[in-house]
C-alpha positions as CSV (number, residue, x, y, z in Angstrom):
1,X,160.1,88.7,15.3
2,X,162.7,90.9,13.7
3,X,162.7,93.5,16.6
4,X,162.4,90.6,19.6
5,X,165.8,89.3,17.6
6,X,167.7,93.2,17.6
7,X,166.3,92.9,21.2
8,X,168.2,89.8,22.1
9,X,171.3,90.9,20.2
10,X,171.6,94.9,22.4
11,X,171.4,92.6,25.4
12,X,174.2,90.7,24.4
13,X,176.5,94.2,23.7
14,X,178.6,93.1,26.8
15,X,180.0,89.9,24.9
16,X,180.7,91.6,22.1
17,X,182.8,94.6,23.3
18,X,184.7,92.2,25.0
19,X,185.7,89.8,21.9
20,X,188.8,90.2,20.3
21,X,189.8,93.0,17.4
22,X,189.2,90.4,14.8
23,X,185.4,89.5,15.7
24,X,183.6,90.7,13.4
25,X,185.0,87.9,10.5
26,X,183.5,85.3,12.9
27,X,180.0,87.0,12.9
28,X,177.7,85.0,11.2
29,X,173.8,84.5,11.1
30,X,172.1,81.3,10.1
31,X,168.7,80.0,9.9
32,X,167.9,76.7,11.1
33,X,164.5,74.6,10.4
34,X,164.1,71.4,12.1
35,X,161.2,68.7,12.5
36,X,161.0,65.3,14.4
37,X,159.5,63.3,17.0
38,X,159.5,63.5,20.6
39,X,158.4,61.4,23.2
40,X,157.1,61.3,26.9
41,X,160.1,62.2,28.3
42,X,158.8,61.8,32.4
43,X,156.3,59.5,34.7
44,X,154.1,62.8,36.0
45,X,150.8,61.1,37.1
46,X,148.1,61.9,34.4
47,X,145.4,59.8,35.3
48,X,144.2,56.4,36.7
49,X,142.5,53.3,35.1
50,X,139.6,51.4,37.7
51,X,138.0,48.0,36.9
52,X,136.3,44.9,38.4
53,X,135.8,41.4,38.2
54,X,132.1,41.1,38.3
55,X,132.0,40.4,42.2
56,X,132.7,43.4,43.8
57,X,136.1,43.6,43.7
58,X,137.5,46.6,42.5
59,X,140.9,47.5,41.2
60,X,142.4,51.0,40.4
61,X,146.1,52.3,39.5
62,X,147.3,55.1,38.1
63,X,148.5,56.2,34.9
64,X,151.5,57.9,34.1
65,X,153.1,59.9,31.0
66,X,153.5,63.5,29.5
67,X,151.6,65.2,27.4
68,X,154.6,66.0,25.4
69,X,154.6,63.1,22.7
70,X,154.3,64.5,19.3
71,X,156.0,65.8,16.7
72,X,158.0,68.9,16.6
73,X,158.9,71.5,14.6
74,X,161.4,75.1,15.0
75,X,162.2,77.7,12.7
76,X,165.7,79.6,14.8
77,X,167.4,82.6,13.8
78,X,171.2,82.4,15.1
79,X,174.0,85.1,15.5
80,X,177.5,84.0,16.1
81,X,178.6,86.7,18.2
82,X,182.3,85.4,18.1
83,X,183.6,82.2,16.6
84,X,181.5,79.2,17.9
85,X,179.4,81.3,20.6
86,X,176.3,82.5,19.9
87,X,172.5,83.6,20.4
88,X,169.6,82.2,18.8
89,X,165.6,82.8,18.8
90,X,163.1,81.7,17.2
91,X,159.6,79.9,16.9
92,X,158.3,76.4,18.0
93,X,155.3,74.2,17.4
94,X,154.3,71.0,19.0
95,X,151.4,68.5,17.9
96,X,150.4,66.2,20.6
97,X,149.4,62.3,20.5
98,X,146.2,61.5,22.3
99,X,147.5,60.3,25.6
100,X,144.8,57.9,28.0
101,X,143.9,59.7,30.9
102,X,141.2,57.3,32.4
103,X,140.2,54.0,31.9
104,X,136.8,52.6,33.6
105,X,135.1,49.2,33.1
106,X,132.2,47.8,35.5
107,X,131.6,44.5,34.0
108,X,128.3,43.7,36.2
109,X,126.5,46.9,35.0
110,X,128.6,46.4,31.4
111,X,129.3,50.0,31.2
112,X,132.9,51.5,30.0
113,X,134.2,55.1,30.1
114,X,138.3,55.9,28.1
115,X,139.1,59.4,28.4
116,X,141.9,60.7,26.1
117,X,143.8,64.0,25.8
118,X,146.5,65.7,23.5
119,X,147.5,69.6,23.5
120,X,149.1,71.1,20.4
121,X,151.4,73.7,22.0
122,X,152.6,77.2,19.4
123,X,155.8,79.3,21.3
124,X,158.9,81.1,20.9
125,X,162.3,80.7,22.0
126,X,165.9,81.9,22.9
127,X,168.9,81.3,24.6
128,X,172.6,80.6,23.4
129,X,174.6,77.7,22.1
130,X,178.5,77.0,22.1
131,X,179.5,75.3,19.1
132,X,182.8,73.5,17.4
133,X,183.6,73.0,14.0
134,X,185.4,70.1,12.4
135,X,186.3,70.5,8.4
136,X,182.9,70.3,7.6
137,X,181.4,68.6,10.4
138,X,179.9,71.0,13.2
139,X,178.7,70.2,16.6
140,X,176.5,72.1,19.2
141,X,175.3,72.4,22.1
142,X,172.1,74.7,22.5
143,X,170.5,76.0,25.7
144,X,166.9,77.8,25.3
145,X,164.5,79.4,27.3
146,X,160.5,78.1,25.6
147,X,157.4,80.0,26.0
148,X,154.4,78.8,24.6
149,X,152.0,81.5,23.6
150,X,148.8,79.5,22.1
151,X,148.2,76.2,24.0
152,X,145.0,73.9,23.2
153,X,144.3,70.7,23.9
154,X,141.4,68.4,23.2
155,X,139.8,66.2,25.4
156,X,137.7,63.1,24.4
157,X,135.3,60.8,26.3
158,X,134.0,57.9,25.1
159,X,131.2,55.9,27.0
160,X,129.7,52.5,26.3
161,X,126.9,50.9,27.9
162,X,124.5,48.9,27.0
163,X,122.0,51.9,25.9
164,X,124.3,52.5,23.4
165,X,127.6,54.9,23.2
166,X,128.1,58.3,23.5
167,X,131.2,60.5,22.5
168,X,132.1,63.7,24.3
169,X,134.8,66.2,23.2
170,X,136.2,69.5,24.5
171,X,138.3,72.1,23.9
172,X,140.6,73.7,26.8
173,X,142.5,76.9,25.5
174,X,143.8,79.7,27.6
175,X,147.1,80.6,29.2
176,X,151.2,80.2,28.6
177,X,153.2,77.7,29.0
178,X,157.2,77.9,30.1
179,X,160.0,76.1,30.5
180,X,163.6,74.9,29.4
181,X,165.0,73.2,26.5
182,X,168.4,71.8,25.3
183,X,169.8,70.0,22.6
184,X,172.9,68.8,21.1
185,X,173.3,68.9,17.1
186,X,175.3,67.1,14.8
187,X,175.7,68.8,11.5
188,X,177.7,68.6,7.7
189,X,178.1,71.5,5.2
190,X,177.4,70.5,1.8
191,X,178.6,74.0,0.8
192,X,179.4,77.2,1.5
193,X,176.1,78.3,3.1
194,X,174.0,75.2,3.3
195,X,174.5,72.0,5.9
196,X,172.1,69.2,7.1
197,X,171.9,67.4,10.1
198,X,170.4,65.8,13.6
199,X,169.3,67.2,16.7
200,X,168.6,65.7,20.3
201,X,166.4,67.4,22.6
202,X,165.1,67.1,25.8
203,X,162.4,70.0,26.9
204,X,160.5,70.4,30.1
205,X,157.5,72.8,30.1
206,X,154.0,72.6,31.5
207,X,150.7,74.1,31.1
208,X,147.3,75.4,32.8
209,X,144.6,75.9,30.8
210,X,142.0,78.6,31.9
211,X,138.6,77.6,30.0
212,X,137.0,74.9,28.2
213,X,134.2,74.5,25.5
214,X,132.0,71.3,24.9
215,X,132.9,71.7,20.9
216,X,130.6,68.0,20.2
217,X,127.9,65.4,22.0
218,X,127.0,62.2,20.2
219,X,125.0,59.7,21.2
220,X,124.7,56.5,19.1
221,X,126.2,58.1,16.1
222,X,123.8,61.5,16.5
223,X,125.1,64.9,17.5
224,X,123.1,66.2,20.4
225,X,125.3,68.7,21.5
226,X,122.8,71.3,20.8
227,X,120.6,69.4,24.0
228,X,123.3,70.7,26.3
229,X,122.3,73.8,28.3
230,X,124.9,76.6,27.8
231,X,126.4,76.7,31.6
232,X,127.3,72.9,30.8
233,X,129.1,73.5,27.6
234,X,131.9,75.9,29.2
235,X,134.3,75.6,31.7
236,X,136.2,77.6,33.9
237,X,139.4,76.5,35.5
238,X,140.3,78.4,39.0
239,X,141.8,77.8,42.0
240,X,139.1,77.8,44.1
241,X,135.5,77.5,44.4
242,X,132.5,77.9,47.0
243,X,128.5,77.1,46.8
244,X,125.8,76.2,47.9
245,X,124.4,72.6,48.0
246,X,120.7,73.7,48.3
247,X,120.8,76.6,45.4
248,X,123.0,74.5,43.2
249,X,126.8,73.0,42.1
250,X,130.2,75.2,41.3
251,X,128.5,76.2,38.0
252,X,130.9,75.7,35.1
253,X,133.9,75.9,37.3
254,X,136.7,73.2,38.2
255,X,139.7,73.2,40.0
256,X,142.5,74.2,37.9
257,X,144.7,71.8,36.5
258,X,148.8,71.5,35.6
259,X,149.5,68.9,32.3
260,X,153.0,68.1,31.9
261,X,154.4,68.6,28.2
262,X,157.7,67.1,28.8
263,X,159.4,65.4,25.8
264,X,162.7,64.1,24.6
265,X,163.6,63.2,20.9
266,X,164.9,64.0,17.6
267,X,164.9,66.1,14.9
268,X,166.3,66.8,11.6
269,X,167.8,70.0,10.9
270,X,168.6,72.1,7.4
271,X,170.9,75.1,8.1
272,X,171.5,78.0,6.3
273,X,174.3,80.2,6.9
274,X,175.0,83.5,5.8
């Protein structure tokens, strides 16, 4: 992390050479840690719920959210490279909330399927921020490049009929996620080096997984996952697919797949400068 940061600050050389003769009292690093909560932050379409009265009449409509809802959590490294403009980077982690994905109830055959998934998302970032500074008081204004480098989520599907119930759950790992996001912060110094404050964010970022693993099977309260053949415990997400009706299906492979992550919220922040 150290030498990504040394990276960031040689590319910003240009900046510097062109600041004033009296720079250098304005450079300052800081280390900020944050945590808070976001929350769906657009309407991408997800999923779809489908139900019926008993007398053939169906009804279906879709579902809408992001798979950004969670909480959140940053550890950034900034560098003032003149007074109130600066460079940051750092590391981000995101737990998601199970979000509903599908909702199916027949009510002449009784049987119901829910289908629920959240993805905890791991990632750096960097960027800039232009600040201001008020006696104590401090406000920014932070623009940051996110890339998520270990995205996984987990998918549940619970089924209930009338033979009983039976619980499903997988794993889908594999591949980066990237996108924007910006905040504003409000902060106070309670000292010298040491401040507090509050953050509001908005990111947009999205993600394709590449595999998935059946992880658990259990039917009416017993884990059968070890009844599963192997080429129906794994998955692999492409673009494309051919085969042959006659020989057999796609074999472990389905159409790849875009979730949304987009969230907006709030954090807290404790800064230290130095």
């Amino acid at each position: 992390m150290k030498r990504f940061l040394y990276f960031i600050i040689l590319l910003s050389s240009p900046l510097i050479s062109k600041a004033s003769g009296d720079t250098l009292k304005f450079n300052r690093w800081a280390i900020s840690l944050s945590g808070g909560y976001g929350l769906a932050a657009t309407n991408d379409i997800i999923g779809y719920n489908t139900s019926d009265d008993g007398q053939n009449n169906f009804s279906t409509r879709i579902i809408t959210g992001s798979f950004g809802a969670g909480i959140f959590s940053s550890l950034v490294v900034s560098f003032e490279i003149k007074k109130d403009i600066g460079i940051e980077a750092g590391a981000f982690a995101n737990w998601g909330n199970d979000i509903l994905l599908s909702a199916q109830y027949y009510s002449q055959n009784m049987e119901q399927e829910n289908r629920f998934m959240r993805v905890n998302t791991k990632g750096i970032l960097t960027g800039f921020f232009i600040a201001k500074t008020f006696s104590k008081f401090r406000m920014a204004v932070h623009n940051d490049f996110v890339l998520g480098l270990y995205n996984e989520a987990y998918y549940k599907i619970q089924a209930f009929d009338p033979a009983g119930t039976r619980n499903t759950y997988w794993k889908y790992s594999g591949g980066m996620s990237y996108g924007w996001k910006g905040k504003v912060e409000a902060s106070y110094s309670l000292g010298k080096h040491f401040g507090i404050g509050i953050e509001g964010f908005f990111m947009l970022h999205s993600w394709s997984p590449e595999k998935g693993f059946m992880e658990s099977y259990v039917v009416n309260g017993q884990e059968k996952v070890s009844t599963v053949p192997g080429n129906s415990r794994n998955i692999t997400f492409v673009d494309g697919y051919s085969y042959n009706t006659i020989t057999g299906g796609p074999s472990g492979r389905q159409l790849r797949a875009v979730y949304p992550l987009h969230a907006a919220g709030a954090s807290l922040i404790l800064r230290f400068a130095f």
